[in-house]
VMD Tcl script that draws the C-alpha trace (Angstrom):
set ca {
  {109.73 111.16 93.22}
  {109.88 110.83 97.26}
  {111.12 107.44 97.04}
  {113.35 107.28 99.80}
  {111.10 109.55 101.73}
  {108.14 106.84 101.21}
  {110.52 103.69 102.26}
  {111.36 106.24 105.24}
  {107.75 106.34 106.13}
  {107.10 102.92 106.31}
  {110.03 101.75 108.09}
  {108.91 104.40 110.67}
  {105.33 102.68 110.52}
  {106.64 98.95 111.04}
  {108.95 100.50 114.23}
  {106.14 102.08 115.56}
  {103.99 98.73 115.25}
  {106.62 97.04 116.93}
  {106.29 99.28 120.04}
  {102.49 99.63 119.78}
  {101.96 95.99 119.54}
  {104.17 95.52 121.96}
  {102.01 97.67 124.35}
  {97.87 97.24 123.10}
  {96.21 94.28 124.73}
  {98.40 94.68 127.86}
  {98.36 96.55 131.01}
  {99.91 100.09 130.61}
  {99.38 103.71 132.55}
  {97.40 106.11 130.90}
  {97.08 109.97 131.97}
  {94.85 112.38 131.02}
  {95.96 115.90 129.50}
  {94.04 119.00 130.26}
  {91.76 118.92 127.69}
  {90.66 115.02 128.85}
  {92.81 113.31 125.91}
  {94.72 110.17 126.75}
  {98.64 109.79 126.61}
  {99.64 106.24 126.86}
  {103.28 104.74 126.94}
  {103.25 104.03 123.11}
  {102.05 107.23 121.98}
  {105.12 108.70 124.02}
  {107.46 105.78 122.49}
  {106.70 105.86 119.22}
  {106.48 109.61 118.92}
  {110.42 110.04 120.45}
  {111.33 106.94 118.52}
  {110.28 108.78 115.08}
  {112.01 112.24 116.05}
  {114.88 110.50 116.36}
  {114.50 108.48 113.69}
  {114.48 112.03 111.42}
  {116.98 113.75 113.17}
  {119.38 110.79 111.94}
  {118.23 110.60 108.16}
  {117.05 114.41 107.21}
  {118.76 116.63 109.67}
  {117.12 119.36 108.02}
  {113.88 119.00 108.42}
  {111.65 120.09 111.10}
  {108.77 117.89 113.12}
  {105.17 118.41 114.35}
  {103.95 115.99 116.37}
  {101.08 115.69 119.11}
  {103.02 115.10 122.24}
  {105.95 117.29 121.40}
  {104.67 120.01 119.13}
  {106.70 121.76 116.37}
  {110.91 121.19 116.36}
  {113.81 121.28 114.26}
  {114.66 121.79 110.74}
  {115.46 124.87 108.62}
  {113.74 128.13 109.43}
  {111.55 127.97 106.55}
  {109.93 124.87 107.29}
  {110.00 123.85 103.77}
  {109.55 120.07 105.04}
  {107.59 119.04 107.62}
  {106.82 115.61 109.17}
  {103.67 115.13 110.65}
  {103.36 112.88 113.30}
  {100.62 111.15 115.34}
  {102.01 108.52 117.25}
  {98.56 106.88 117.48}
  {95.46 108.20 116.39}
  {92.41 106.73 118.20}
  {94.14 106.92 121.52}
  {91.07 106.30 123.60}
  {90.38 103.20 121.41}
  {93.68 101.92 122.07}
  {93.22 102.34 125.72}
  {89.62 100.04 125.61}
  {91.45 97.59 123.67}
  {89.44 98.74 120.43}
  {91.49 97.71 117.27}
  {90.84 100.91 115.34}
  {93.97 102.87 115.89}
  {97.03 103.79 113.67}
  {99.76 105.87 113.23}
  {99.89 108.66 111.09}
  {102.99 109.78 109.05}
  {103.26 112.78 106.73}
  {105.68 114.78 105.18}
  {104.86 118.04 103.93}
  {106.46 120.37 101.64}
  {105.81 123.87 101.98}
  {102.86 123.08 104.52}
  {101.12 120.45 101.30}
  {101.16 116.51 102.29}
  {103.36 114.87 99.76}
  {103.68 111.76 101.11}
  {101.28 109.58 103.64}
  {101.59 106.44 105.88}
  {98.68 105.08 107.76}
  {99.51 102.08 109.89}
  {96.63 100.24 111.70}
  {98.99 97.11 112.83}
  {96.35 95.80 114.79}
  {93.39 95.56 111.50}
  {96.11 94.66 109.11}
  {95.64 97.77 106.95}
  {98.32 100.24 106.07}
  {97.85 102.69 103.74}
  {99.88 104.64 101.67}
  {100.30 107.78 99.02}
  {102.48 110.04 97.10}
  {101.54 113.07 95.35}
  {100.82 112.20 91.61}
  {101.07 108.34 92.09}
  {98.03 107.48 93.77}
  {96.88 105.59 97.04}
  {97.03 102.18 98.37}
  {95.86 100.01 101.13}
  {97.88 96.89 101.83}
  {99.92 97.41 97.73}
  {97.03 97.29 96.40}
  {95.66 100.19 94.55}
  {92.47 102.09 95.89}
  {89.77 104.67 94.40}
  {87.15 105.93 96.20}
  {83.17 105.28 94.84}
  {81.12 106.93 92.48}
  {77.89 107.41 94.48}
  {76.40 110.45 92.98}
  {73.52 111.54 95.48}
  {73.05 111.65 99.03}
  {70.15 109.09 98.83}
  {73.19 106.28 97.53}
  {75.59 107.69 100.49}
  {76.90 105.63 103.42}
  {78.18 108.48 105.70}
  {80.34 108.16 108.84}
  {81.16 110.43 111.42}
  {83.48 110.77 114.23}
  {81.01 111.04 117.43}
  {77.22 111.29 117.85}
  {77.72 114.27 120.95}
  {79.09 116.48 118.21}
  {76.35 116.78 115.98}
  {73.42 116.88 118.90}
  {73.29 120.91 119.15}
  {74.98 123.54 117.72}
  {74.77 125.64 114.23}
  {75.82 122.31 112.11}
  {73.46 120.10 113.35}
  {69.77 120.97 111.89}
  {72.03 120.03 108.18}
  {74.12 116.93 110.14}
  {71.13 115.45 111.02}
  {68.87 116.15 107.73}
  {71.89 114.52 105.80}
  {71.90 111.34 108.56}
  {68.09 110.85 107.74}
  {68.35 110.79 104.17}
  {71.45 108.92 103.32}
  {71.90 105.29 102.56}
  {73.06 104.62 105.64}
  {75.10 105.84 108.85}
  {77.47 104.76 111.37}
  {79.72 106.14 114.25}
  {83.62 105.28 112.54}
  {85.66 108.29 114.13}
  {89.43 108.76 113.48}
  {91.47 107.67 110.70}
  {89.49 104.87 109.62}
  {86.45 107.40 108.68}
  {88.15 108.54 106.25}
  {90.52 105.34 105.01}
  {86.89 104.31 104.22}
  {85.95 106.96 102.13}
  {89.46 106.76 100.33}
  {88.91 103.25 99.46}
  {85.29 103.20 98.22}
  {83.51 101.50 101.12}
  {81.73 105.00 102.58}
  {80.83 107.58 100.38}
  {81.05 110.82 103.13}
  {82.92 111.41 106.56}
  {82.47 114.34 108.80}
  {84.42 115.37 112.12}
  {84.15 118.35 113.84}
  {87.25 119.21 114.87}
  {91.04 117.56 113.87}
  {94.46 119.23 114.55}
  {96.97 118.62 111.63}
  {98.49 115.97 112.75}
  {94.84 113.91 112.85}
  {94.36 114.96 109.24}
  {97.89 115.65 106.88}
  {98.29 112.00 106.19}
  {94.54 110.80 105.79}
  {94.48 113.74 103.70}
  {97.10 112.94 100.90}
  {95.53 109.48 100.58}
  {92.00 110.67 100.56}
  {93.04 112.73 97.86}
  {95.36 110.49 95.82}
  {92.02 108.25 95.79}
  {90.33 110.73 94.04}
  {88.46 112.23 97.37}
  {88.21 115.27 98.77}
  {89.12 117.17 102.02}
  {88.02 120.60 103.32}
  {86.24 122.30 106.17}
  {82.47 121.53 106.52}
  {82.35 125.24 104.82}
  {84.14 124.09 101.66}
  {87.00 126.07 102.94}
  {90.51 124.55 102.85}
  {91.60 122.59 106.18}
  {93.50 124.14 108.84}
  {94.35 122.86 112.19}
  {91.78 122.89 114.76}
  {88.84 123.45 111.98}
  {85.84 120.78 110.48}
  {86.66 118.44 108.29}
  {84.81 117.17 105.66}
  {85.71 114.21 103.57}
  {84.04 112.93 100.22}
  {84.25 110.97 97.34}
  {84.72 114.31 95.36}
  {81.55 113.78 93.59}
  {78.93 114.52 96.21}
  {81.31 117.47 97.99}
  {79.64 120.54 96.68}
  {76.14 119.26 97.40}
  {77.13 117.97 101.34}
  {78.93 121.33 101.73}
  {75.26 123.44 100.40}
  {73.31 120.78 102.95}
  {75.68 121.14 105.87}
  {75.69 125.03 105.57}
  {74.14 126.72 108.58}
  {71.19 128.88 108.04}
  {71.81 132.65 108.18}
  {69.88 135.26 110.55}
  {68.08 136.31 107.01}
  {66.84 132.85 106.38}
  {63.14 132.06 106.91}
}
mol new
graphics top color blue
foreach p $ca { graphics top sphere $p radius 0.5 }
foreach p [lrange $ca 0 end-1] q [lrange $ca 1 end] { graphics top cylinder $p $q radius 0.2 }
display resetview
């Protein structure tokens, strides 16, 4: 099932490396939009290019996408693709390697089917609902650390977890883990998915940042919700695990109440 919508995905992935290649490394403008996020000439290449792209092979469906928001398809929005053109934008811009783009289709607002293309580490990963995830062919699971003391846990930037009602439980987990490192974006989480890191935490993601890490975080055998345990929704936490340790990191992260000594 979603065979042809899976080939579709990664011939959209190796156009988009094309362009991005094409561009990273090299001199190229980049503007800021209001909220201080990079656009860069790939992000609006690759973006258009894949629009296109679906306009041409399912007229029906409809697109969400970073740069050009929500478009097309049937007024239901049964099916969905779910685009970021490149995730890690401001890594792209410093010449960082750790970038991809993100492809998803969703049925009925559920990822069904995930690309994530990171041209310039050699790693693309891939899932379908019911047949599991893989990173390069190959398949992947995520680990079976059981307690926080075996965890490695990432997390998408240090400023986040400084102040605020998450961080007294943020930085009790950081302490008491296995270890801890600073991998934001996609990979965060393609770690998890493929047993290196046990936990990932972000603060905020917008659907496009999380609908195709998501199906292949699950497909591993991981899980995805808000830091609350509540499902994901755009502009909300997100918390990603190895499943087994989920419950407990949701319990740890949970902000005290105004009744709590």
């Amino acid at each position: 099932m979603y065979e042809e919508e899976l080939a579709f995905a990664h011939e959209l992935a190796d156009a988009a490396s094309s362009i991005a290649l094409e561009v990273f490394g090299g001199s190229f403008d980049v503007r800021m939009k209001p909220d201080e996020s990079p656009v860069t000439e790939g992000r609006l290449r690759i973006e258009a290019m894949i629009r296109q792209r679906v306009r041409e092979r399912f007229p029906k469906d409809a697109v969400l996408g970073e740069e050009g928001g929500d478009e097309g398809g049937d007024d239901d929005r049964a099916r969905r693709w779910i685009v970021d053109p490149i995730d890690g934008t401001k890594n792209f811009a410093d010449g960082v390697q750790i970038w991809a783009t993100l492809i998803a289709l969703a049925i009925e607002d559920r990822p069904v089917v995930g690309v994530v293309n990171a041209p310039a580490l050699g790693e693309r990963y891939a899932a379908v609902l019911g047949q599991g995830a893989k990173l390069n062919d190959e398949p992947i699971r995520v680990s079976r650390a059981d307690r926080v003391g075996r965890a490695f846990v990432v997390f998408g930037g240090m400023a986040d977890w400084l102040d605020g009602p998450w961080a007294p439980g943020v930085q009790a987990l950081m302490r008491e883990c296995r270890r801890n490192r600073g991998f934001g974006d996609f990979w965060g989480h393609m770690l998890v998915a493929r047993g290196a890191a046990d936990v990932m935490i972000e603060a905020q993601l917008a659907t496009w940042d999380f609908a195709a890490t998501r199906i292949v975080v699950e497909e591993a055998g991981g899980s995805m919700t808000q830091l609350t345990g509540e499902p994901v929704e755009h502009g909300a936490s997100v918390l990603v695990t190895n499943g087994v340790l989920h419950e407990e990191i949701v319990a740890r992260l949970r902000p005290p109440s105004d009744g709590d000594a």
